[in-house]
C-alpha positions as CSV (number, residue, x, y, z in Angstrom):
1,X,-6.6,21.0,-2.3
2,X,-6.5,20.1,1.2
3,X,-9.6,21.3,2.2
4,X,-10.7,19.4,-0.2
5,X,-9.3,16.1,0.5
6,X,-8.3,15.4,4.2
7,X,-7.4,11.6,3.4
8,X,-5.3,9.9,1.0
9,X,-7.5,7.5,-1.5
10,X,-6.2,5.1,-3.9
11,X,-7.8,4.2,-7.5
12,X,-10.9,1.5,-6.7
13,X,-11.4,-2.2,-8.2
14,X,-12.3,-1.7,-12.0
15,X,-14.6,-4.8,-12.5
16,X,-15.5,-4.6,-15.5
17,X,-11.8,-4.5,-17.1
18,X,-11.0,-8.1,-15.3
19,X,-12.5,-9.4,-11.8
20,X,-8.7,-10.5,-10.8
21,X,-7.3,-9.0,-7.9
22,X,-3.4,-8.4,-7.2
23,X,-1.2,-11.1,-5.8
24,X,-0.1,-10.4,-2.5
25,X,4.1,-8.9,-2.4
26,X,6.3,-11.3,-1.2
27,X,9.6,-10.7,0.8
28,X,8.4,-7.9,2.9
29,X,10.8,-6.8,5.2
30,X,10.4,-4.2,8.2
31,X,13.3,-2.6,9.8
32,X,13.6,-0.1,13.0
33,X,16.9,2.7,12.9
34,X,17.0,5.7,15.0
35,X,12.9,5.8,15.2
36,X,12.6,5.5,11.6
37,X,11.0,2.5,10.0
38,X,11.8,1.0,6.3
39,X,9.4,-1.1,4.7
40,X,11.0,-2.9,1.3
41,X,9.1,-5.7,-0.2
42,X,9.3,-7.2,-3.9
43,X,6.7,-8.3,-6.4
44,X,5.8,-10.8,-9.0
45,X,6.7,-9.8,-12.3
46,X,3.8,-11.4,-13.4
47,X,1.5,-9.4,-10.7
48,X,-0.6,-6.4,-12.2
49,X,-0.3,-4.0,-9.3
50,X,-0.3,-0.8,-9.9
51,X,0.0,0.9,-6.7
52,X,1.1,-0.1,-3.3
53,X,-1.2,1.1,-0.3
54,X,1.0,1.4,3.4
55,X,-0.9,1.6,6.6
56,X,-0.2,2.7,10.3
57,X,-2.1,1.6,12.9
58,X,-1.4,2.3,17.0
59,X,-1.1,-0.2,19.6
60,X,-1.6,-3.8,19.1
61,X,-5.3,-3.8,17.8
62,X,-6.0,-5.1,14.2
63,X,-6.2,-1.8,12.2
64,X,-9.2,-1.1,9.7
65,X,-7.7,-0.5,6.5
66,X,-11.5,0.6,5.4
67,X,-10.7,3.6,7.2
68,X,-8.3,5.9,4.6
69,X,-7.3,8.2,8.1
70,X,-4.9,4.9,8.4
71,X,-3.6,5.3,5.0
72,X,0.6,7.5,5.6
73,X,1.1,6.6,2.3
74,X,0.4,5.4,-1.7
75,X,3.3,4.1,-3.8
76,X,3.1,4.1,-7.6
77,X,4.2,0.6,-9.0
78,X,7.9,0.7,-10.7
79,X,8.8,-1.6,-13.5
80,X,11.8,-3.2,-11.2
81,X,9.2,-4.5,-9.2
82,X,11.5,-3.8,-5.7
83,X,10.5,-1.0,-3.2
């Protein structure tokens, strides 16, 4: 399957169930230890997200999250609503 797919890919906009998008997460917190970075953020209750999309990007540019090479990682919603 790797051949296949070389880039992660998330599920697209589905416009004609509703043409709302997802709220933004609030609380986002980033944290450094030993090389390692954490990333814990919560969410509405009332937000209909589904999945949570984490980029990387080097240096201090803006990174292009239209590019899915920038994509380390796709987390499936959980019903707690804290990553």
């Amino acid at each position: 399957m790797k051949k296949l797919y070389r880039t992660k890919a998330f599920v697209p906009n589905m416009p004609w169930i509703d043409n709302r998008s997802p709220k933004k997460v609030c609380y986002l917190k980033v944290s450094v230890l030993k090389n390692k970075v954490s990333i814990k953020w919560q969410d509405s209750l009332s937000n209909e997200s589904m999945y949570y999309i984490v980029y990387r990007f080097n240096g201090n540019k803006i990174g292009n999250i239209n590019d899915p090479n920038n994509i380390i990682a796709i987390i499936k919603e959980k019903r707690d609503k804290e990553r």
